[in-house]
N, C-alpha and C positions, 0 to 999 in steps of 0.2 A: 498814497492814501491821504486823507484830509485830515488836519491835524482837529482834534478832540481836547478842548480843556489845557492847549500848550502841550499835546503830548503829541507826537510826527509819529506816524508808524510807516517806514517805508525797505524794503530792500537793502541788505548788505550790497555794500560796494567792497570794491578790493582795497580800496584806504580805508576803509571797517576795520580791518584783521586785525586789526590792536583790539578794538573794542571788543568782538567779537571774541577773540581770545580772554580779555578779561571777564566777560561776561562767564562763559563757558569754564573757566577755571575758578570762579568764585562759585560757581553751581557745585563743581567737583568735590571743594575744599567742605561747603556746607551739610553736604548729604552725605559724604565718606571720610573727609578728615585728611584724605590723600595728598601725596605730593602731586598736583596738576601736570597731566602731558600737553595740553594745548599751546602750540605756537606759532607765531604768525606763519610761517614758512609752512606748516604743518594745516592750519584752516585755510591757508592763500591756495594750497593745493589742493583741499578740500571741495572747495568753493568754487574758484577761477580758474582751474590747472586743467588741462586735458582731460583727464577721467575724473571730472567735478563729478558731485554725489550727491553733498549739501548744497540749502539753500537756506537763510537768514533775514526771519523778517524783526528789523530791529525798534525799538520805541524810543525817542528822544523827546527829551523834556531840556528844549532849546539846543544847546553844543552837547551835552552829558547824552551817554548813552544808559537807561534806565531800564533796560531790559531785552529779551530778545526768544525765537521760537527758533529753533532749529528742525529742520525736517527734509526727507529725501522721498520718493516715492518707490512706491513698489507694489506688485502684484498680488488684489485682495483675491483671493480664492471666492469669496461669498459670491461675489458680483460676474469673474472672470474678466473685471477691469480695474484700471488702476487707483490705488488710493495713497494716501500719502503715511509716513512713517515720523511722526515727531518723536524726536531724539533730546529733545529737550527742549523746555520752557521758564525761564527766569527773569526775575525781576528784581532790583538791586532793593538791599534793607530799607533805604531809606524811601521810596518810592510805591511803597503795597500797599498803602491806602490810597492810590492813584486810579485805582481798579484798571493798570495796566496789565494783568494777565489774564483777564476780561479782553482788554481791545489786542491784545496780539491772538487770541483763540480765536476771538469775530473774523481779525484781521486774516489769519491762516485760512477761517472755513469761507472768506469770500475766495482768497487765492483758491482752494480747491474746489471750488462751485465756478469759476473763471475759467480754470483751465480742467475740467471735463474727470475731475477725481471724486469719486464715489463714496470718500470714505476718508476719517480719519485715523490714524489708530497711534497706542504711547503705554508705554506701560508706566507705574508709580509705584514707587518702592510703598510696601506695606503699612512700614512703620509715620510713614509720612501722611499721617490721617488731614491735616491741614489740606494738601492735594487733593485728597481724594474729596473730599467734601467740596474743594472748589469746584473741579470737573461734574461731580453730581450736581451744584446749581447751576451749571451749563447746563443741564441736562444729555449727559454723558451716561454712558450705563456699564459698569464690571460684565468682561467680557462671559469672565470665569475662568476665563484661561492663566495659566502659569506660565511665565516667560524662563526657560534654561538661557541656559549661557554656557561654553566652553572657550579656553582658553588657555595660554601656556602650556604647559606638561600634559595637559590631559588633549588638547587641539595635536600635540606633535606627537602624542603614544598614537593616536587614532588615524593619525594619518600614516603612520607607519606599515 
């Protein structure tokens, strides 16, 4: 992609993984307070490994990594074609008056207008009203839908 204002927005490489992991564990630490699972070994396989998943479109502001969209693709039901799943979007504290999470969302819907994805879809935690408001002047729209989740104990009674 063309760089905008000193800001590069282009593709994770597999010498990202460091960035990529810091980016993605300071998302972690922000929104839940958690100890971060993200590790290189751990997004290297993600990304680059055999059954990659993800893919990382990252923003630079010269060597610094300032942000980044994570997303994989998967099967819209609307359409009965593929769209894409962002899994996360961040941009580091010191950088959000950059309107970098502006050019990684452009950045993402050129990728999926590029490569034949119909759709983008992410969910945002509720209490994260700053989110939600930036997505609505994308002009984004609440699906209505309610995302579950299972996991731990409750993933391993049910599979039982």
């Amino acid at each position: 992609m063309q760089p905008d204002n000193d800001i590069l927005i282009r593709a994770a490489t597999p010498q990202d993984c460091d960035k990529v992991v810091a980016l993605s564990n300071a998302l972690h630490v922000e929104l839940d307070g958690d100890e971060p699972s993200h590790t290189c070994d751990s997004i290297h396989a993600m990304m680059f490994g055999p059954n990659a998943m993800i893919k990382s479109l990252m923003a630079w502001h010269g060597k610094n990594a300032a942000g980044q969209v994570v997303f994989q693709p998967f099967y819209n039901p609307d359409y009965s074609k593929p769209g894409l799943w962002m899994s996360e979007l961040y941009v580091t504290p010191d950088m959000r008056a950059q309107k970098i999470g502006q050019k990684l969302m452009a950045a993402l819907a050129h990728y999926a207008r590029q490569n034949d994805y119909v759709s983008i879809w992410w969910s945002v935690l509720l209490r994260n009203e700053g989110a939600c408001r930036f997505y609505e002047r994308l002009g984004a729209r609440n699906s209505g839908a309610m995302q579950y989740e299972m996991d731990g104990c409750a993933l391993a009674n049910l599979a039982l």
